[in-house]
C-alpha positions as protocol buffer text, in pm:
chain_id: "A"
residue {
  index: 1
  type: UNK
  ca { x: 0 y: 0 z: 0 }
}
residue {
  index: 2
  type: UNK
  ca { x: 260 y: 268 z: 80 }
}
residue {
  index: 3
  type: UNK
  ca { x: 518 y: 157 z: -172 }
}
residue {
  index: 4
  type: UNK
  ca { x: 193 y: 211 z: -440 }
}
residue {
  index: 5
  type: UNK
  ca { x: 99 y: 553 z: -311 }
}
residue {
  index: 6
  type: UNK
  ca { x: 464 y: 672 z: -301 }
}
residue {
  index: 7
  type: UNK
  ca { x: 542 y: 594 z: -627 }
}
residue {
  index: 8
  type: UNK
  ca { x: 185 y: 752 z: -787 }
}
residue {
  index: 9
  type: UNK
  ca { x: 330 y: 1073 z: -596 }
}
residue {
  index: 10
  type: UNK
  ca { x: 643 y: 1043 z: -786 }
}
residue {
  index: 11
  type: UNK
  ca { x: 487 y: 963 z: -1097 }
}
residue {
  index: 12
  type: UNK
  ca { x: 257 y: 1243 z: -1038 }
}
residue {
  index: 13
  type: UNK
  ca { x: 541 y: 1442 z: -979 }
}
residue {
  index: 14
  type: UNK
  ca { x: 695 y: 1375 z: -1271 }
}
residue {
  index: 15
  type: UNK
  ca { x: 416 y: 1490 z: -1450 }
}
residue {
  index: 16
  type: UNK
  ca { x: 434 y: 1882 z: -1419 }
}
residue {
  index: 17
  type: UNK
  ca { x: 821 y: 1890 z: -1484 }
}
residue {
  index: 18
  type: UNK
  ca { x: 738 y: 2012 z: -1856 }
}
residue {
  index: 19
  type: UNK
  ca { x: 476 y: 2258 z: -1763 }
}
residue {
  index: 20
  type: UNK
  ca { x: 691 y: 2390 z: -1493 }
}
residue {
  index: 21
  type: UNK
  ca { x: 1015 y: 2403 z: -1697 }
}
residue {
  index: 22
  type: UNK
  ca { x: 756 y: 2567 z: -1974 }
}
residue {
  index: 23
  type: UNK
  ca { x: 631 y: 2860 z: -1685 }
}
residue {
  index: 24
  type: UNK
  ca { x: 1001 y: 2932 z: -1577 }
}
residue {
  index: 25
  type: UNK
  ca { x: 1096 y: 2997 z: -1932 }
}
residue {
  index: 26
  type: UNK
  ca { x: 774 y: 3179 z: -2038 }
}
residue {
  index: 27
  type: UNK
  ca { x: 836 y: 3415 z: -1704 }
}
residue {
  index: 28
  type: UNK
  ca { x: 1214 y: 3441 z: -1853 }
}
residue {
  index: 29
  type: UNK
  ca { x: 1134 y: 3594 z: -2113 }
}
residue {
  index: 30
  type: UNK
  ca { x: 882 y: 3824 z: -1971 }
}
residue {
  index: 31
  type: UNK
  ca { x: 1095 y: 3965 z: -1709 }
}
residue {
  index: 32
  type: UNK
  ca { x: 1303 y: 4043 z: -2018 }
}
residue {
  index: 33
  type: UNK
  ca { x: 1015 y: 4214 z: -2168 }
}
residue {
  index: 34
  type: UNK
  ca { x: 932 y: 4367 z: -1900 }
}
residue {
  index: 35
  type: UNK
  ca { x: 1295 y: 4499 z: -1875 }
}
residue {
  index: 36
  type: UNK
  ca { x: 1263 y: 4652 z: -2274 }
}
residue {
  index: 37
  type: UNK
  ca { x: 915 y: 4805 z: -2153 }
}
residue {
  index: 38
  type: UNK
  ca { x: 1102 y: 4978 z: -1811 }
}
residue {
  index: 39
  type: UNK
  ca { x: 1344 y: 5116 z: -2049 }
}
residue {
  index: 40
  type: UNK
  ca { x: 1141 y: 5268 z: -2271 }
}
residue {
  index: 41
  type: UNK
  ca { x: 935 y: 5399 z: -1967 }
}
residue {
  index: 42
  type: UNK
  ca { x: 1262 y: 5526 z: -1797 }
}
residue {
  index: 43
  type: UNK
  ca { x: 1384 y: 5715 z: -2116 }
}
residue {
  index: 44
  type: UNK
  ca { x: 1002 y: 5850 z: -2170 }
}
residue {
  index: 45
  type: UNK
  ca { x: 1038 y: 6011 z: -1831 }
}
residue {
  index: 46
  type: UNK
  ca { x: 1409 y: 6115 z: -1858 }
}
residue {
  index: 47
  type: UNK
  ca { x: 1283 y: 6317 z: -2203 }
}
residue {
  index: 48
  type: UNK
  ca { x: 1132 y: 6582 z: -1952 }
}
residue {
  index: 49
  type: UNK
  ca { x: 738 y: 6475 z: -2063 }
}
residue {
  index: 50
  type: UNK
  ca { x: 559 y: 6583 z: -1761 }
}
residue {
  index: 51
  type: UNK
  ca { x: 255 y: 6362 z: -1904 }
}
residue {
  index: 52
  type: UNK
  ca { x: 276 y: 6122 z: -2166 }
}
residue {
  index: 53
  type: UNK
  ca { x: 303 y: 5763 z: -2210 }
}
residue {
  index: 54
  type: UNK
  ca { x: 588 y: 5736 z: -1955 }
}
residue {
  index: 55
  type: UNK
  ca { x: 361 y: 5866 z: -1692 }
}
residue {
  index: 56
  type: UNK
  ca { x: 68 y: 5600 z: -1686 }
}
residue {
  index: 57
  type: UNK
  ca { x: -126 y: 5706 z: -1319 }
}
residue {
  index: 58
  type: UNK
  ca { x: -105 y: 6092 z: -1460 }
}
residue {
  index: 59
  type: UNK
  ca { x: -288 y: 5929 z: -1786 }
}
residue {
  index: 60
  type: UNK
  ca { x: -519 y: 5766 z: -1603 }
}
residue {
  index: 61
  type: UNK
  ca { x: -619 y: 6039 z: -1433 }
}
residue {
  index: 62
  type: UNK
  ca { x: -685 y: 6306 z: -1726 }
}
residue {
  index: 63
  type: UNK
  ca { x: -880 y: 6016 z: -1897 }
}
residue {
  index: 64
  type: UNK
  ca { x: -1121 y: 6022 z: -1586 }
}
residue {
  index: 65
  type: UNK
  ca { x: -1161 y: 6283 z: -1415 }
}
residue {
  index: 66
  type: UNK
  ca { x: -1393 y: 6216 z: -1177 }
}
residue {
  index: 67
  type: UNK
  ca { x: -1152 y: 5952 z: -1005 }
}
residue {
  index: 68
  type: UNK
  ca { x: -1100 y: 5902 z: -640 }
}
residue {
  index: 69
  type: UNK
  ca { x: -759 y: 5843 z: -463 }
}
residue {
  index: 70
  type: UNK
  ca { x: -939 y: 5445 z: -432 }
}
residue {
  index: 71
  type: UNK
  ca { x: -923 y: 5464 z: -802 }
}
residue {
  index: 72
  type: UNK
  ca { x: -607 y: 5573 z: -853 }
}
residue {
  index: 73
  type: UNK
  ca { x: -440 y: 5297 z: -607 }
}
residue {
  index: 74
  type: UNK
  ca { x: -654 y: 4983 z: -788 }
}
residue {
  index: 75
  type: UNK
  ca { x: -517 y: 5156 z: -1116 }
}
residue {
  index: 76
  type: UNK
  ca { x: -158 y: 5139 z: -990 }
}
residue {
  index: 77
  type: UNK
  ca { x: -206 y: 4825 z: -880 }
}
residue {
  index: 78
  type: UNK
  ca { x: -345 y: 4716 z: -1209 }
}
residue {
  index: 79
  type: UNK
  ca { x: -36 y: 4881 z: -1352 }
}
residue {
  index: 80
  type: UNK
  ca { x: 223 y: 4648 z: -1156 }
}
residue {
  index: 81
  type: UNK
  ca { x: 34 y: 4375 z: -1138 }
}
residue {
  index: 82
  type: UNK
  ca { x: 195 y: 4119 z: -1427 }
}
residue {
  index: 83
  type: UNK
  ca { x: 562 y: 4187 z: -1254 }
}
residue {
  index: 84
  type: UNK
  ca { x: 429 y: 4138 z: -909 }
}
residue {
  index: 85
  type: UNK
  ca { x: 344 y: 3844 z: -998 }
}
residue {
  index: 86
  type: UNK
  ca { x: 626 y: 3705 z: -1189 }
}
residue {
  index: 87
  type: UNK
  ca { x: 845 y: 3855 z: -896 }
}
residue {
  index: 88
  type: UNK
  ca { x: 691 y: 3613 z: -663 }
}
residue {
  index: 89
  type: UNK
  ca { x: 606 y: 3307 z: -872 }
}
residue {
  index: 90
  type: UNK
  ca { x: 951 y: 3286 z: -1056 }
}
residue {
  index: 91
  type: UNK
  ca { x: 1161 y: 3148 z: -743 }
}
residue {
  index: 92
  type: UNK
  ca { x: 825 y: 2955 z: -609 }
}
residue {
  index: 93
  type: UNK
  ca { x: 865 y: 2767 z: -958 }
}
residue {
  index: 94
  type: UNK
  ca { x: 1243 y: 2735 z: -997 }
}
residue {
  index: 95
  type: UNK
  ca { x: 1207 y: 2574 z: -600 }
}
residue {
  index: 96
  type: UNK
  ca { x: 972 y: 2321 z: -817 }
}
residue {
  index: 97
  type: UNK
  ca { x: 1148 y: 2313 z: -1142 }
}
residue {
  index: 98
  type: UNK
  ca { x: 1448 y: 2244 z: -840 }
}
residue {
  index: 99
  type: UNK
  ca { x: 1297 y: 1978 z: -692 }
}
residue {
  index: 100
  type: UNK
  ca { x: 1134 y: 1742 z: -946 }
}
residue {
  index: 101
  type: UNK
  ca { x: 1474 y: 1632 z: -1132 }
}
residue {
  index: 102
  type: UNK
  ca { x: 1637 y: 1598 z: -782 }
}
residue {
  index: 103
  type: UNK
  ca { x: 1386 y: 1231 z: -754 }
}
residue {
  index: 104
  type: UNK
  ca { x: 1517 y: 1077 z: -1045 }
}
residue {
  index: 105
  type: UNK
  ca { x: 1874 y: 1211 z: -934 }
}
residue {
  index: 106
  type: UNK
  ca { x: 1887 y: 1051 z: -631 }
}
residue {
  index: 107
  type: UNK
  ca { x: 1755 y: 691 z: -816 }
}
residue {
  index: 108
  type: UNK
  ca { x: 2001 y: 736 z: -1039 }
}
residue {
  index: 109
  type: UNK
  ca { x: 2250 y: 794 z: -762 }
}
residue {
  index: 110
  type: UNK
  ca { x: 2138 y: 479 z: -628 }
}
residue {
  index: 111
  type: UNK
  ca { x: 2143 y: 266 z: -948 }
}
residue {
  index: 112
  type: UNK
  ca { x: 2491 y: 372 z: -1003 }
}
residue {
  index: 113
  type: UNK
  ca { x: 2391 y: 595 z: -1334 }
}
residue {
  index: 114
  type: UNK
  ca { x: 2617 y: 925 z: -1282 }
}
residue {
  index: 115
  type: UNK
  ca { x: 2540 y: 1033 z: -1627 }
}
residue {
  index: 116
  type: UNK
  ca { x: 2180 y: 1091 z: -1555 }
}
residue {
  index: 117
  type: UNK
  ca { x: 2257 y: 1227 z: -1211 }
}
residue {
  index: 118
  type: UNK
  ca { x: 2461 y: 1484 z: -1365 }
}
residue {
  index: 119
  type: UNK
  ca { x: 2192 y: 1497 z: -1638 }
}
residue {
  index: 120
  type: UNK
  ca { x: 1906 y: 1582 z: -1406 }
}
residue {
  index: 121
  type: UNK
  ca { x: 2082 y: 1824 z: -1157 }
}
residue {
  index: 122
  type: UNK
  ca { x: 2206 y: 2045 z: -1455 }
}
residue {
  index: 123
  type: UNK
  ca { x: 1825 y: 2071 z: -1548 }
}
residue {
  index: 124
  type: UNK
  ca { x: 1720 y: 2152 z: -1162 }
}
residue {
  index: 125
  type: UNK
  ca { x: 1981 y: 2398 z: -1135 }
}
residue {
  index: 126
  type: UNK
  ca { x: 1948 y: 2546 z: -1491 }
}
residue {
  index: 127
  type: UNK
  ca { x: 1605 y: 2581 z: -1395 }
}
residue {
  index: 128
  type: UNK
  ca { x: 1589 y: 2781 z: -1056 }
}
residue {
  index: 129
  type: UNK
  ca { x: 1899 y: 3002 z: -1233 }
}
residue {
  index: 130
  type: UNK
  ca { x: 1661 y: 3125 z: -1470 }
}
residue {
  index: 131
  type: UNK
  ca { x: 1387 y: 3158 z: -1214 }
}
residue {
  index: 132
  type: UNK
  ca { x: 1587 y: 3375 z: -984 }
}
residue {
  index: 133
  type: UNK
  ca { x: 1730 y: 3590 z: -1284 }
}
residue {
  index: 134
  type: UNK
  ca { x: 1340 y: 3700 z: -1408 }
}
residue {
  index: 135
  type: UNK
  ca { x: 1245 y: 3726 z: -1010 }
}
residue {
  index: 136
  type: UNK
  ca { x: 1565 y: 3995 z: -1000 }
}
residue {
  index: 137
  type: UNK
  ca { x: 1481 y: 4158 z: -1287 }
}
residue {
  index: 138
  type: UNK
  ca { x: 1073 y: 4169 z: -1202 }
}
residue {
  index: 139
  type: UNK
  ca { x: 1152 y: 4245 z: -897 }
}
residue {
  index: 140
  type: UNK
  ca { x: 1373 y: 4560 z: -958 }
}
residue {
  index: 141
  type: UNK
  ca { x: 1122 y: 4689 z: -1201 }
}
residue {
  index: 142
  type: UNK
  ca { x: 831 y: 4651 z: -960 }
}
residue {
  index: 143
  type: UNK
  ca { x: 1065 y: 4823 z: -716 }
}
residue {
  index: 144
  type: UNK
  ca { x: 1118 y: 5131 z: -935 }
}
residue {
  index: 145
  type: UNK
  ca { x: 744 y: 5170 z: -1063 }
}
residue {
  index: 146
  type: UNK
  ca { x: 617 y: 5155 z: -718 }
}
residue {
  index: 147
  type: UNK
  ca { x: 829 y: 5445 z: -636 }
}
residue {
  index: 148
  type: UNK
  ca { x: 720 y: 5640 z: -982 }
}
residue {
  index: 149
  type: UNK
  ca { x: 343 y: 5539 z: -946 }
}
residue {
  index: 150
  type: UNK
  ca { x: 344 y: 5715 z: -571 }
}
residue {
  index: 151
  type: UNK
  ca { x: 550 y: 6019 z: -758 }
}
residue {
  index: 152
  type: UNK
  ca { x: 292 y: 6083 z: -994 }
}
residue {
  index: 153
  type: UNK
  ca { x: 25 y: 5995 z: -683 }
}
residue {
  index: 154
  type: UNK
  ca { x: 137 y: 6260 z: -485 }
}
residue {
  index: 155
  type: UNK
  ca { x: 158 y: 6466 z: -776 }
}
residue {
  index: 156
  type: UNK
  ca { x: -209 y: 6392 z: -902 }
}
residue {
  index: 157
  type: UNK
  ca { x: -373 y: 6518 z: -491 }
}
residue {
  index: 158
  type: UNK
  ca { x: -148 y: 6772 z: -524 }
}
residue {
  index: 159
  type: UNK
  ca { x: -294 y: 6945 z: -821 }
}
residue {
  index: 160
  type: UNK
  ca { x: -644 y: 6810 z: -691 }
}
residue {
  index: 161
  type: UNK
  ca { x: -563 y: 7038 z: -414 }
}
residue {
  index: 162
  type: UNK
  ca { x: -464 y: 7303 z: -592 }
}
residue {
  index: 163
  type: UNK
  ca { x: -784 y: 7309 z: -803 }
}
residue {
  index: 164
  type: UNK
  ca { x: -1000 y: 7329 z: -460 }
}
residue {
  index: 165
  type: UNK
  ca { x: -803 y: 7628 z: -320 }
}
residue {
  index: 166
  type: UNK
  ca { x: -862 y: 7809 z: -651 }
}
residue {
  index: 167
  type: UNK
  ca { x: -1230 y: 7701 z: -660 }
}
residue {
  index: 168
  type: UNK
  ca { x: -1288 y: 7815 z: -274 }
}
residue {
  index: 169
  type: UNK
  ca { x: -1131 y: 8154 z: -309 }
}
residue {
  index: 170
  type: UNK
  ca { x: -1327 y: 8187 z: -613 }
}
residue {
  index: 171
  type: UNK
  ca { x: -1633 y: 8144 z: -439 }
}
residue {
  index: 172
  type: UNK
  ca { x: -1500 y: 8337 z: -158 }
}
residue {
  index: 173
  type: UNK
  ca { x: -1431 y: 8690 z: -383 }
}
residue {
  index: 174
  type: UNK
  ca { x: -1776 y: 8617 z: -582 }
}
residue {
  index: 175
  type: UNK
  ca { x: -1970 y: 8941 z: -471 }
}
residue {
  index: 176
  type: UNK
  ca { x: -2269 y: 8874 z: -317 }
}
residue {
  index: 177
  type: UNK
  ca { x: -2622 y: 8959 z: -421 }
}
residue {
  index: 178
  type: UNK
  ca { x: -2732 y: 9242 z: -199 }
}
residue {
  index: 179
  type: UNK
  ca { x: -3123 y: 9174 z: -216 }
}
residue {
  index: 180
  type: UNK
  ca { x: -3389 y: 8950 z: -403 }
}
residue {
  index: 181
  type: UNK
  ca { x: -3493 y: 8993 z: -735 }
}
residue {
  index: 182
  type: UNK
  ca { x: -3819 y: 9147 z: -743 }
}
């Protein structure tokens, strides 16, 4: 009975080594993506634009203007959203891309095959390499645009505020009607 279930989990286990190795190399090349689209953001920004594509909260907000600060933080979230995620699944999966290859290592440790021991740990540690590398690079980018997203934040109340003073001291030097019509 044991010996049947332990060796359905390591067939089982087997079984998601190709998606896995599939997710770490599809997150690969997004955090590399990612890395081309944080470039062109940084040089947007760097170009002196004090709105414009590189400023995607301060877009937001001119294309609806009737937004709250609640809208403006779910729409920053939105913004970050894809990195944040590959920032914290990429080293969950490498830890699985990791630990799959290391079963049939260790059996082939045992059977005396040191080919496919080498074999399998190059793939595990190939795998959680390229895992930690997008993770970095996600996670530097996330890092960055967190900091720009509150920039433009603070900027976006700011004005807000700005707009209300102007509106209350207009209302405050409107003269005032000294009677009824009649």
């Amino acid at each position: 009975m044991n010996s049947s279930i332990e060796n359905l989990m390591y067939q089982l286990g087997q079984v998601f080594m190709i998606p896995v190795m599939a997710a770490v190399a599809v997150l690969f090349l997004y955090a590399f993506y990612a890395l081309g689209a944080f470039f062109v953001q940084t040089w947007q920004r760097r170009r002196g634009m004090s709105a414009g594509p590189g400023y995607p909260l301060l877009v937001y907000a001119q294309a609806n203007p009737g937004h709250t600060d609640d809208d403006l933080d779910v729409a920053a979230h939105r913004m970050m959203e894809n990195a944040r995620i590959a920032t914290r699944v990429a080293p969950m999966l490498g830890l699985v891309a990791t630990m799959i290859p290391m079963g049939p290592a260790l059996k082939s440790l045992g059977d005396g095959n040191l080919a496919n021991v080498s074999h399998n740990l190059t793939v595990a540690f190939s795998a959680v390499i390229l895992a930690l590398i997008a993770a970095s690079i996600t996670f530097y980018i996330v890092s960055v645009r967190r900091r720009w997203l509150a920039e433009e934040m603070a900027a976006i109340q700011s004005r807000r505020a700005v707009a209300q003073q102007v509106v209350n001291a207009a209302i405050n030097a409107a003269p005032l009607s000294q009677g009824s019509p009649a």
